[in-house]
DRENLUMFI-287281 format. One record per residue (C-alpha): residue number from 1; z, y negated, x; chain. Coordinates in pm, 1 decimal. Layout:
<r num="NUM" z="Z" y="Y" x="X" chaine="A"/>
...
This chain:
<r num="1" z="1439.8" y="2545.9" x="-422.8" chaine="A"/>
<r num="2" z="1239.4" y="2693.0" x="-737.3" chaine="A"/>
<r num="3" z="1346.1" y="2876.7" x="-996.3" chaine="A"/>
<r num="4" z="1303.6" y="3272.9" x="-943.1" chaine="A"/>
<r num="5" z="1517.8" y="3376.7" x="-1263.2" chaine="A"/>
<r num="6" z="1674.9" y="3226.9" x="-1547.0" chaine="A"/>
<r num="7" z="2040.4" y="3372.8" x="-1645.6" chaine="A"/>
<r num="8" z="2109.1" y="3086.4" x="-1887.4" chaine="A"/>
<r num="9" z="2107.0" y="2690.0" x="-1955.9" chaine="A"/>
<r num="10" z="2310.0" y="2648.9" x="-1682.4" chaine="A"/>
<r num="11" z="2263.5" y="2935.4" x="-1429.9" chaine="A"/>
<r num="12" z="1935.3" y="3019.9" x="-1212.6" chaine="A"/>
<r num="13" z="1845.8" y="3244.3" x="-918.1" chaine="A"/>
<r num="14" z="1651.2" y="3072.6" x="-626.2" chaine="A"/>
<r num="15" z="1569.8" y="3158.9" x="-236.4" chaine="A"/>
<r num="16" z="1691.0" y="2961.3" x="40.2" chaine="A"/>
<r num="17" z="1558.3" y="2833.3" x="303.5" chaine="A"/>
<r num="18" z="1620.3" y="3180.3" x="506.7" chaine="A"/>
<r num="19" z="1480.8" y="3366.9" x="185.7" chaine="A"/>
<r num="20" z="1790.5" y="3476.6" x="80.1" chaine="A"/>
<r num="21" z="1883.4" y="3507.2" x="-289.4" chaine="A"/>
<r num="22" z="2095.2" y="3262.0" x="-387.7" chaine="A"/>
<r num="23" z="2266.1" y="3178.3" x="-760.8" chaine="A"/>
<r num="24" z="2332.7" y="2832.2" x="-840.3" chaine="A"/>
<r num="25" z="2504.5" y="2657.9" x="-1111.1" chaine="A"/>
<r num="26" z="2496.7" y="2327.2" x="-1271.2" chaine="A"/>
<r num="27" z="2529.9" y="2204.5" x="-1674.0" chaine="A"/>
<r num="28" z="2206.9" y="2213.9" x="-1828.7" chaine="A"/>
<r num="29" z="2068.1" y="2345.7" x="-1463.3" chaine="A"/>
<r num="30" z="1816.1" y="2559.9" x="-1642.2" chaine="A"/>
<r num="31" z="1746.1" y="2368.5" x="-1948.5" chaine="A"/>
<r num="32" z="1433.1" y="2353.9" x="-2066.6" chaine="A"/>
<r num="33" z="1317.7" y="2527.0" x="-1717.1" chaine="A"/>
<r num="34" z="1064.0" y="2802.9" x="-1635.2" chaine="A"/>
<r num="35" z="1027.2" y="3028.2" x="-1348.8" chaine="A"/>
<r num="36" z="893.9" y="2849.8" x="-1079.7" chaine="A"/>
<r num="37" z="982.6" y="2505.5" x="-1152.4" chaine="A"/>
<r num="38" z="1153.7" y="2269.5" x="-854.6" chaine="A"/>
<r num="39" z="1544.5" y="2271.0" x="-899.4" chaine="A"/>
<r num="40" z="1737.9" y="1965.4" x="-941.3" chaine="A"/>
<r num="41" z="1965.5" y="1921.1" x="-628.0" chaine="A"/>
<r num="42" z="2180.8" y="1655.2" x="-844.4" chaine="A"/>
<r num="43" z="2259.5" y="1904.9" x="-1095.0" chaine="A"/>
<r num="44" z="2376.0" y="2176.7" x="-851.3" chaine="A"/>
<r num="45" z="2692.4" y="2213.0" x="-870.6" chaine="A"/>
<r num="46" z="2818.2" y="2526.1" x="-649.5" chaine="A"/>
<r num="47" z="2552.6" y="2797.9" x="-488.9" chaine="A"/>
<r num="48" z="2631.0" y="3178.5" x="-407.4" chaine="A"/>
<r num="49" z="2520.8" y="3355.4" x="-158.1" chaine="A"/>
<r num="50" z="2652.8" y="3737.8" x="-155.7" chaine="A"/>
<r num="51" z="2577.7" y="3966.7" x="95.1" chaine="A"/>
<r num="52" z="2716.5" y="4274.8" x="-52.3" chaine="A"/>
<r num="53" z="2404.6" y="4424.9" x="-283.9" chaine="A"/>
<r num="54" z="2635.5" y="4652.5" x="-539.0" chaine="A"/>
<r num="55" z="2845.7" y="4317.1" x="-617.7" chaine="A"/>
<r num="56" z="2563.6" y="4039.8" x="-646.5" chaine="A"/>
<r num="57" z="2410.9" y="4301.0" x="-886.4" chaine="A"/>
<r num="58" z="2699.4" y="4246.1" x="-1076.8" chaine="A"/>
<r num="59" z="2751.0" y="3873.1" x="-998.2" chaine="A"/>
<r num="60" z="2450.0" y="3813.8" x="-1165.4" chaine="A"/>
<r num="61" z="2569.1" y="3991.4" x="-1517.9" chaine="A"/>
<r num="62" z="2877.9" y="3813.7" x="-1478.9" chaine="A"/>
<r num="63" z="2769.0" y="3458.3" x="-1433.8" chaine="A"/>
<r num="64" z="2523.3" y="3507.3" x="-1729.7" chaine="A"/>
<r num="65" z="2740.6" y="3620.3" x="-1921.6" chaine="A"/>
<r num="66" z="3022.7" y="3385.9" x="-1941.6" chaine="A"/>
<r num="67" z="3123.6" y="3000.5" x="-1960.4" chaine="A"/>
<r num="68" z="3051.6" y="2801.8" x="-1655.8" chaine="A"/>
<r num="69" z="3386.8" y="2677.5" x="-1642.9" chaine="A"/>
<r num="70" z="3556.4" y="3002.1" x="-1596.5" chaine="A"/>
<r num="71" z="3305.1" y="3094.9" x="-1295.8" chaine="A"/>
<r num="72" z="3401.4" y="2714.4" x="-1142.1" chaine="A"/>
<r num="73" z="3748.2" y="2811.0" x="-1169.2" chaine="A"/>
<r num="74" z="3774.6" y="3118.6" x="-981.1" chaine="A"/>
<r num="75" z="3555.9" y="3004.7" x="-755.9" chaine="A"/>
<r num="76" z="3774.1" y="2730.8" x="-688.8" chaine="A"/>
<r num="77" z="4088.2" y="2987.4" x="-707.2" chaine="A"/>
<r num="78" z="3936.9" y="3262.9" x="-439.8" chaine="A"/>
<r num="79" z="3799.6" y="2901.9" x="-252.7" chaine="A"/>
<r num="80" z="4168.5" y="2814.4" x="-188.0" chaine="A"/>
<r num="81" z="4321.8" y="3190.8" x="-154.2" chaine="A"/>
<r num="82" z="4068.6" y="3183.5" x="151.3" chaine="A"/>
<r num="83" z="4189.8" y="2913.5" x="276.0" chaine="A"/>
<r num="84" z="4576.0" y="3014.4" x="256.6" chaine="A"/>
<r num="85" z="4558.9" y="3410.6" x="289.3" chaine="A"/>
<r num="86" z="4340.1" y="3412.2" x="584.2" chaine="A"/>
<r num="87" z="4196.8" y="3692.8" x="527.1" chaine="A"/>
<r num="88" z="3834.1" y="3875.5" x="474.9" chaine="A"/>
<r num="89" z="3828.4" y="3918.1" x="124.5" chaine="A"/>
<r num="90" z="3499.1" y="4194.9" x="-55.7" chaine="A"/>
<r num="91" z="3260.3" y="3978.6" x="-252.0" chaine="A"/>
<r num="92" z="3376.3" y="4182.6" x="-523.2" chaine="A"/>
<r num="93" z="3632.0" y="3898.7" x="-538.5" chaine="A"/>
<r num="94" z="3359.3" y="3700.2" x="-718.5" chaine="A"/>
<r num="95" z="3326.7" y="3964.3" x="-978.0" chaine="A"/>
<r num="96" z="3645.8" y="4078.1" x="-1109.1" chaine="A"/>
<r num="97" z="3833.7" y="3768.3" x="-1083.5" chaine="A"/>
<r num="98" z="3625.3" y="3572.6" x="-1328.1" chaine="A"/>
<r num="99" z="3549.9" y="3814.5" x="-1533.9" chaine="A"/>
<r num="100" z="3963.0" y="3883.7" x="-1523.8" chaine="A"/>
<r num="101" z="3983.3" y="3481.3" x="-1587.3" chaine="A"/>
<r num="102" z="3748.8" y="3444.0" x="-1830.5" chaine="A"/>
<r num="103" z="3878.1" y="3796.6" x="-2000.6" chaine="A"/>
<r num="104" z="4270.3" y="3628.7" x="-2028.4" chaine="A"/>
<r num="105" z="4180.7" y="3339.2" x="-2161.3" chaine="A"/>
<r num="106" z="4007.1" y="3452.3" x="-2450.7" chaine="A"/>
<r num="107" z="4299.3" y="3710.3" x="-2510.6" chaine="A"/>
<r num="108" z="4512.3" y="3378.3" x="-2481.9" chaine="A"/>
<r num="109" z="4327.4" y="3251.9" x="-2741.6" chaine="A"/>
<r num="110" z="4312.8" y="3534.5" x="-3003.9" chaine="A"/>
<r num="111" z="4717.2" y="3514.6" x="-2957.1" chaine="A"/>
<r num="112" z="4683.3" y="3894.0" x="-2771.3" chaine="A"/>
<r num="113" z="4966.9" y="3855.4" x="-2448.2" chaine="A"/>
<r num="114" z="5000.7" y="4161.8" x="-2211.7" chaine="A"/>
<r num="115" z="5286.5" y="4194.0" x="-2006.5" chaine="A"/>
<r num="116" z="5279.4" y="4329.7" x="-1656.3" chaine="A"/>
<r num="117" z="5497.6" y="4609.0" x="-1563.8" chaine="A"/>
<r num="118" z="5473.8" y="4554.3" x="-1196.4" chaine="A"/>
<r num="119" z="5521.2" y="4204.9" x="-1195.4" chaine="A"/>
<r num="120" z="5824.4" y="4209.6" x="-1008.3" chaine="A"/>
<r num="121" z="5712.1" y="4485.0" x="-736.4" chaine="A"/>
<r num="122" z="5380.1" y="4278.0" x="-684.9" chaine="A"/>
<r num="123" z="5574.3" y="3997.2" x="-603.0" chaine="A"/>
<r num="124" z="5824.6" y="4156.6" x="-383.1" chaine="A"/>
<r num="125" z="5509.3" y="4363.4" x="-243.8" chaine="A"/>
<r num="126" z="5273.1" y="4090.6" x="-218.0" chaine="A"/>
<r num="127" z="5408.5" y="3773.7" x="-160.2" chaine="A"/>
<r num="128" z="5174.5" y="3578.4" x="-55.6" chaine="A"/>
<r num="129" z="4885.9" y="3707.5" x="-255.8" chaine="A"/>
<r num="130" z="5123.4" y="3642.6" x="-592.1" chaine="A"/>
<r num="131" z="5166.8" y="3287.3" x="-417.6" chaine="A"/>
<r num="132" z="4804.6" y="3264.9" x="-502.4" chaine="A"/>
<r num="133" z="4830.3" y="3433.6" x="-851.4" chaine="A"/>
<r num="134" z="5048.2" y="3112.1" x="-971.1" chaine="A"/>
<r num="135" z="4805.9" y="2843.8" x="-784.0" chaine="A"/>
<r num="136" z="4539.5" y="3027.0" x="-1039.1" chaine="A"/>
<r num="137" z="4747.1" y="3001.4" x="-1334.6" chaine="A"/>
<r num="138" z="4787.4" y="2636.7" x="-1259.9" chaine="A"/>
<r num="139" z="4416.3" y="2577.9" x="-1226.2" chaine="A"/>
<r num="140" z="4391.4" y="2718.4" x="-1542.5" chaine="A"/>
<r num="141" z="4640.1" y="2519.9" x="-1721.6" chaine="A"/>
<r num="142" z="4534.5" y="2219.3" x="-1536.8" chaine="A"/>
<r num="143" z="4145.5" y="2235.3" x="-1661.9" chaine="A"/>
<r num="144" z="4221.1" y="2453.9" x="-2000.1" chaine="A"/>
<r num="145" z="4519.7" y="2331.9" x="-2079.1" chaine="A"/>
<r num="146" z="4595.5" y="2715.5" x="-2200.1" chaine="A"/>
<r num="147" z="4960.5" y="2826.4" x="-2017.9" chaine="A"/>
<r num="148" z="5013.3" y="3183.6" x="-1870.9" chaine="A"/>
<r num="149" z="5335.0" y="3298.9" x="-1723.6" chaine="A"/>
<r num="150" z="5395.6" y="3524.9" x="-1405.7" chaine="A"/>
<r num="151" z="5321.0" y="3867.7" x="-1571.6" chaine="A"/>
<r num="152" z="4939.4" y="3640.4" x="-1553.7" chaine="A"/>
<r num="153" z="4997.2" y="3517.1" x="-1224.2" chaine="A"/>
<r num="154" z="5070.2" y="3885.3" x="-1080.4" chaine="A"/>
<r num="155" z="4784.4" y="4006.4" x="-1245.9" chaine="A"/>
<r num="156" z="4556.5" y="3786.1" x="-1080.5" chaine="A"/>
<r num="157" z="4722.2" y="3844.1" x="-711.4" chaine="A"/>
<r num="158" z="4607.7" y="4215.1" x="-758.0" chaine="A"/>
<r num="159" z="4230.7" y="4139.7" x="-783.6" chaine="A"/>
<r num="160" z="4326.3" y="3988.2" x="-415.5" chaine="A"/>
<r num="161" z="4503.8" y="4268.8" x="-334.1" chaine="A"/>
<r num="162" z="4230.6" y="4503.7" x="-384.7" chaine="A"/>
<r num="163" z="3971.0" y="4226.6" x="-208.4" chaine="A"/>
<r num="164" z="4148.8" y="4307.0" x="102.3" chaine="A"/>
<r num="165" z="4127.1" y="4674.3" x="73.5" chaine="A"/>
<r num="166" z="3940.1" y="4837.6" x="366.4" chaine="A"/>
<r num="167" z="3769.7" y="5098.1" x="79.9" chaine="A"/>
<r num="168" z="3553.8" y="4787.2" x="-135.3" chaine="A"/>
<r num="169" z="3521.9" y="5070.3" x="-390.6" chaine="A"/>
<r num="170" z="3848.5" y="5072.1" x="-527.5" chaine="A"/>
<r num="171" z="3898.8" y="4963.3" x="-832.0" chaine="A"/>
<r num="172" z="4157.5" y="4696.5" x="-917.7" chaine="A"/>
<r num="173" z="4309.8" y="5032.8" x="-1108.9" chaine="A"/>
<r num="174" z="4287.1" y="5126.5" x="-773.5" chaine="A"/>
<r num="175" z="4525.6" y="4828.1" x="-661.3" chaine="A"/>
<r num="176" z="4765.4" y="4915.0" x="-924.2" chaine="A"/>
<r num="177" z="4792.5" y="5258.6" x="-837.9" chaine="A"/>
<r num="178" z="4873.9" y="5134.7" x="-501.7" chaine="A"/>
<r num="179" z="5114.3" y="4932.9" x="-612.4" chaine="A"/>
<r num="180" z="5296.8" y="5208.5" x="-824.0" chaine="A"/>
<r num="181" z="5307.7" y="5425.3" x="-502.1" chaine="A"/>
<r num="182" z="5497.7" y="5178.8" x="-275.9" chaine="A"/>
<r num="183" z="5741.0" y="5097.9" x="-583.5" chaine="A"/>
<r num="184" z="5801.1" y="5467.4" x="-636.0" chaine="A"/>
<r num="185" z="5870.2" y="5560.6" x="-270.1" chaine="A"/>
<r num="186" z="6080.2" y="5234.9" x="-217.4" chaine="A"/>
<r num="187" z="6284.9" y="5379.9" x="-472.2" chaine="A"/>
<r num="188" z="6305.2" y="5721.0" x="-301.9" chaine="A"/>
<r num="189" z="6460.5" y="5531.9" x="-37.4" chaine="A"/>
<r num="190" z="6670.3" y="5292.8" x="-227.7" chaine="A"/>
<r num="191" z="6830.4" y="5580.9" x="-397.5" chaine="A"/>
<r num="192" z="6895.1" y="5765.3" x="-87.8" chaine="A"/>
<r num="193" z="7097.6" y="5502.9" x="92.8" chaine="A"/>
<r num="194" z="7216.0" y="5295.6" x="-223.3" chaine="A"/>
<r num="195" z="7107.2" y="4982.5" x="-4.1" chaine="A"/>
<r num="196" z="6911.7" y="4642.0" x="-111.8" chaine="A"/>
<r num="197" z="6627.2" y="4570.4" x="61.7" chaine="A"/>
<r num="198" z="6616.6" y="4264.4" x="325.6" chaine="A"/>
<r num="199" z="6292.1" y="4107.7" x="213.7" chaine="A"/>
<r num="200" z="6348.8" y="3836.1" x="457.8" chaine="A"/>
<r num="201" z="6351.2" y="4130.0" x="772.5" chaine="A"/>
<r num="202" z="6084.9" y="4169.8" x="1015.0" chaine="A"/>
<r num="203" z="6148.8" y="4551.2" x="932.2" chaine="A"/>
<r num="204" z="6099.8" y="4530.3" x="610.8" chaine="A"/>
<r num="205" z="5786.0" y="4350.7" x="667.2" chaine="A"/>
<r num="206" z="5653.5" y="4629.8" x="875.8" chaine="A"/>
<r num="207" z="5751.1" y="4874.4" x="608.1" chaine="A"/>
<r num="208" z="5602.5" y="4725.9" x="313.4" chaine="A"/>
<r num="209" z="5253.0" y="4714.4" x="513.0" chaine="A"/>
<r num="210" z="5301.3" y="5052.0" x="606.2" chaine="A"/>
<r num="211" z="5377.8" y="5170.5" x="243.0" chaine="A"/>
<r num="212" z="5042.5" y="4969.7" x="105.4" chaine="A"/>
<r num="213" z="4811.2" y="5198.1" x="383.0" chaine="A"/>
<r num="214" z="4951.0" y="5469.6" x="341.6" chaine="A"/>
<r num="215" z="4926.4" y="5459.5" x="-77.0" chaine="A"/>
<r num="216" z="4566.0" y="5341.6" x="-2.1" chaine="A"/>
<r num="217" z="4540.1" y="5680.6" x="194.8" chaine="A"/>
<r num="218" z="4717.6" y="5903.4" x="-47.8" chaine="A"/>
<r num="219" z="4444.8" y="5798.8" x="-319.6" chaine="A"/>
<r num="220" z="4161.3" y="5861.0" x="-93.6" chaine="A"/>
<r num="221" z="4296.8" y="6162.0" x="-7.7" chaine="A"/>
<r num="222" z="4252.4" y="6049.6" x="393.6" chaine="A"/>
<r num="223" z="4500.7" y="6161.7" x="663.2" chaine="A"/>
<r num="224" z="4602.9" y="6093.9" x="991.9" chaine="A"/>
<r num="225" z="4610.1" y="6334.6" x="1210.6" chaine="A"/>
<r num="226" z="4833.5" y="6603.7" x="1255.6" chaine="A"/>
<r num="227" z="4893.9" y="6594.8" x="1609.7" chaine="A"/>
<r num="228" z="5244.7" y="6492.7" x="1712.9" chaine="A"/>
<r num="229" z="5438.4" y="6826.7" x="1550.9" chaine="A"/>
<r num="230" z="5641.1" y="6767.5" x="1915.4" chaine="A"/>
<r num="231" z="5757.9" y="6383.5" x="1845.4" chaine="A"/>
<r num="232" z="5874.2" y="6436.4" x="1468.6" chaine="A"/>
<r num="233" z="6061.4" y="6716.9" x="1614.5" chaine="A"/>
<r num="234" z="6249.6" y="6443.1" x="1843.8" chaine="A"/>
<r num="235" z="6228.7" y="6167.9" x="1546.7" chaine="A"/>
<r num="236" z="6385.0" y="6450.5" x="1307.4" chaine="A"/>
<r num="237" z="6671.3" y="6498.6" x="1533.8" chaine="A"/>
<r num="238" z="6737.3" y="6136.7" x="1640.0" chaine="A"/>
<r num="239" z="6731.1" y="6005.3" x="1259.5" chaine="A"/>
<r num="240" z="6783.4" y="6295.0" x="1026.0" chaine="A"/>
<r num="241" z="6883.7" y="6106.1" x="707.9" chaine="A"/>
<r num="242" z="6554.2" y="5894.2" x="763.8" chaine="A"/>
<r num="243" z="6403.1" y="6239.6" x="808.4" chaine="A"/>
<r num="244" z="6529.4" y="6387.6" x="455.9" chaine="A"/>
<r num="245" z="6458.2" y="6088.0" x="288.3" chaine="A"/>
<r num="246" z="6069.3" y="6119.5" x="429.5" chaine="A"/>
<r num="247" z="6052.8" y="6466.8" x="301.5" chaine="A"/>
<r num="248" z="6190.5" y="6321.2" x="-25.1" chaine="A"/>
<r num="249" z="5858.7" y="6122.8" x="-57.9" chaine="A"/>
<r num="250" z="5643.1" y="6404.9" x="118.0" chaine="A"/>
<r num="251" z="5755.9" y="6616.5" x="-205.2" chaine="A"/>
<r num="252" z="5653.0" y="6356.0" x="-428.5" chaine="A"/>
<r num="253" z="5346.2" y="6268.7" x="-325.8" chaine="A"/>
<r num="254" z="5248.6" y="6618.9" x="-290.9" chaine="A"/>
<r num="255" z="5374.9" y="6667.4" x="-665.4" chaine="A"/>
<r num="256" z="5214.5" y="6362.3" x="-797.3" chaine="A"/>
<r num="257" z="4894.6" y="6297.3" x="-592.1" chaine="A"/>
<r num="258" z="4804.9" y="6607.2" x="-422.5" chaine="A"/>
<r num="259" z="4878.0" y="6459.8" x="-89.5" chaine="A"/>
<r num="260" z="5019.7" y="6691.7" x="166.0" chaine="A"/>
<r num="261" z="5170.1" y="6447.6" x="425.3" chaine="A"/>
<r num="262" z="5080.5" y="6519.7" x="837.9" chaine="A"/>
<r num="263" z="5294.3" y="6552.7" x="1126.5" chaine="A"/>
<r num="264" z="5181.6" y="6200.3" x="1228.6" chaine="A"/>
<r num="265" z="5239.1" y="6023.1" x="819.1" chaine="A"/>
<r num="266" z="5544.4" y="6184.3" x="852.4" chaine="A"/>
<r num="267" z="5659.6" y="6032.1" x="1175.3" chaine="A"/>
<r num="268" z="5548.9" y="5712.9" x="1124.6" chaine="A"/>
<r num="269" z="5724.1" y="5651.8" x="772.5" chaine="A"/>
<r num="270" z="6000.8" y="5831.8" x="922.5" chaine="A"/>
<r num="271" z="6033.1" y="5576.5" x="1169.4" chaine="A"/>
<r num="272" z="5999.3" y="5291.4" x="960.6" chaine="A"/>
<r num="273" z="6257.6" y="5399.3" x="703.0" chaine="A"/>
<r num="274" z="6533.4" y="5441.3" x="1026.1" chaine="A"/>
<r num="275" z="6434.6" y="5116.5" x="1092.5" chaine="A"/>
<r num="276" z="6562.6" y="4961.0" x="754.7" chaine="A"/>
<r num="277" z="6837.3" y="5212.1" x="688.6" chaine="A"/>
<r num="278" z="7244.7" y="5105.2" x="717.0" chaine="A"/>
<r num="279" z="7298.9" y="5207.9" x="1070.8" chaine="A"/>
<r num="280" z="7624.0" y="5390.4" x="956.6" chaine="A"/>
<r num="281" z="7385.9" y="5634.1" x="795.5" chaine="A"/>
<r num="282" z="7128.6" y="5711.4" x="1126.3" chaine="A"/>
């Protein structure tokens, strides 16, 4: 491959063999190097290929911009969330999170340590994806030697949070406005049956995935339809305190967000509340 651009010592663009733009990496890759010269295969150390325009646009700035290690780390990070999450993740994955990465440790080092209000709801939210949030914060100790704590480790499972989003848009504000939504209606629903949640339940489960799609829709300001006036009639009557507690969070989300809930939102949540509810209270 030959040289196409030059984004510093140790970063370079190049083509593929399909003609593809690719960015590869490698200490002292680009020393010394001008566009057009042959790359060295032994210094490569990881290429990119990104197939979303808006974030290898960005990629770019990023991987200019700061150390090779950090970039090496996350890509090692989002390497291994792939392989445990199983899910498509945006390639704005390989944006935020080492810019995030290299963004904390510096912090780290100027003594500056921000806690994380949510911690605890992205954990209970996300499990898996804070799972990945503490392998991160291991990689980091293990190659900086610099130590973050979970208020770190949920901060990195948003940026994977917000990789699986449907809308690639969103911000990672985005996830964290998501994440505020589900931990303010789970309290709607806490408060109106005084129960603690069963985090190990298959209900609960379904309810917490609900909850994250339907906070992605009340920031997009997308609804389902509003269709089934005739079923939350027969929901309403079958589990009224479900019911109350769903009109509960209709009011707040219209108060808050602007978000007039459907027929069909409201049967839906409706039905997944009765399903975690004390059964002395359906």
């Amino acid at each position: 491959m030959n040289i196409t651009k030059i984004l510093n010592n140790n970063v370079a663009v190049s083509r593929n063999a399909q003609g593809k733009e690719v960015v590869v990496m490698g200490r002292g890759l680009a020393f010394k190097s001008r566009i057009g010269d042959l790359i060295d295969p032994s210094k490569v150390e990881k290429t990119f290929t990104l197939s979303e325009p808006g974030a290898s646009a960005k990629f770019l700035e990023i991987a200019s911009s700061i150390p090779l290690q950090h970039m090496l780390m996350a890509e090692r990070i989002i390497g291994h969330a792939k392989l445990h999450l199983g899910k498509k993740l945006s390639d704005s994955i390989y944006v935020t999170l080492p810019d995030h990465i290299s963004g904390s440790i510096t912090r780290e080092q100027e003594g500056i340590v921000l806690s994380n209000p949510l911690k605890w709801d992205i954990r209970r939210f996300y499990p898996d994806e804070f799972e990945i949030g503490c392998k991160a914060v291991e990689v980091i100790e293990e190659e900086t030697g610099i130590h973050f704590d979970d208020d770190e480790a949920a901060f990195i499972a948003l940026h994977f949070v917000n990789a699986e989003m449907e809308d690639d848009t969103q911000s990672v504000g985005g996830a964290y406005q998501v994440t505020c939504i589900m931990q303010e209606v789970c309290a709607i629903v806490h408060d109106t049956f005084q129960i603690d949640f069963d985090e190990s339940s298959l209900s609960y489960y379904r309810f917490i995935t609900h909850l994250k799609f339907f906070a992605q829709r009340v920031l997009s300001g997308t609804h389902y339809d509003d269709d089934e006036q005739e079923m939350l009639e027969v929901i309403r009557l079958k589990y009224p305190a479900a019911y109350a507690c769903t009109e509960r969070i209709g009011e707040m989300v219209e108060k808050q967000y602007h978000f007039a809930m459907t027929s069909d939102e409201k049967l839906y949540l409706t039905a997944h509340i009765a399903r975690i509810q004390p059964a002395r209270e359906k």
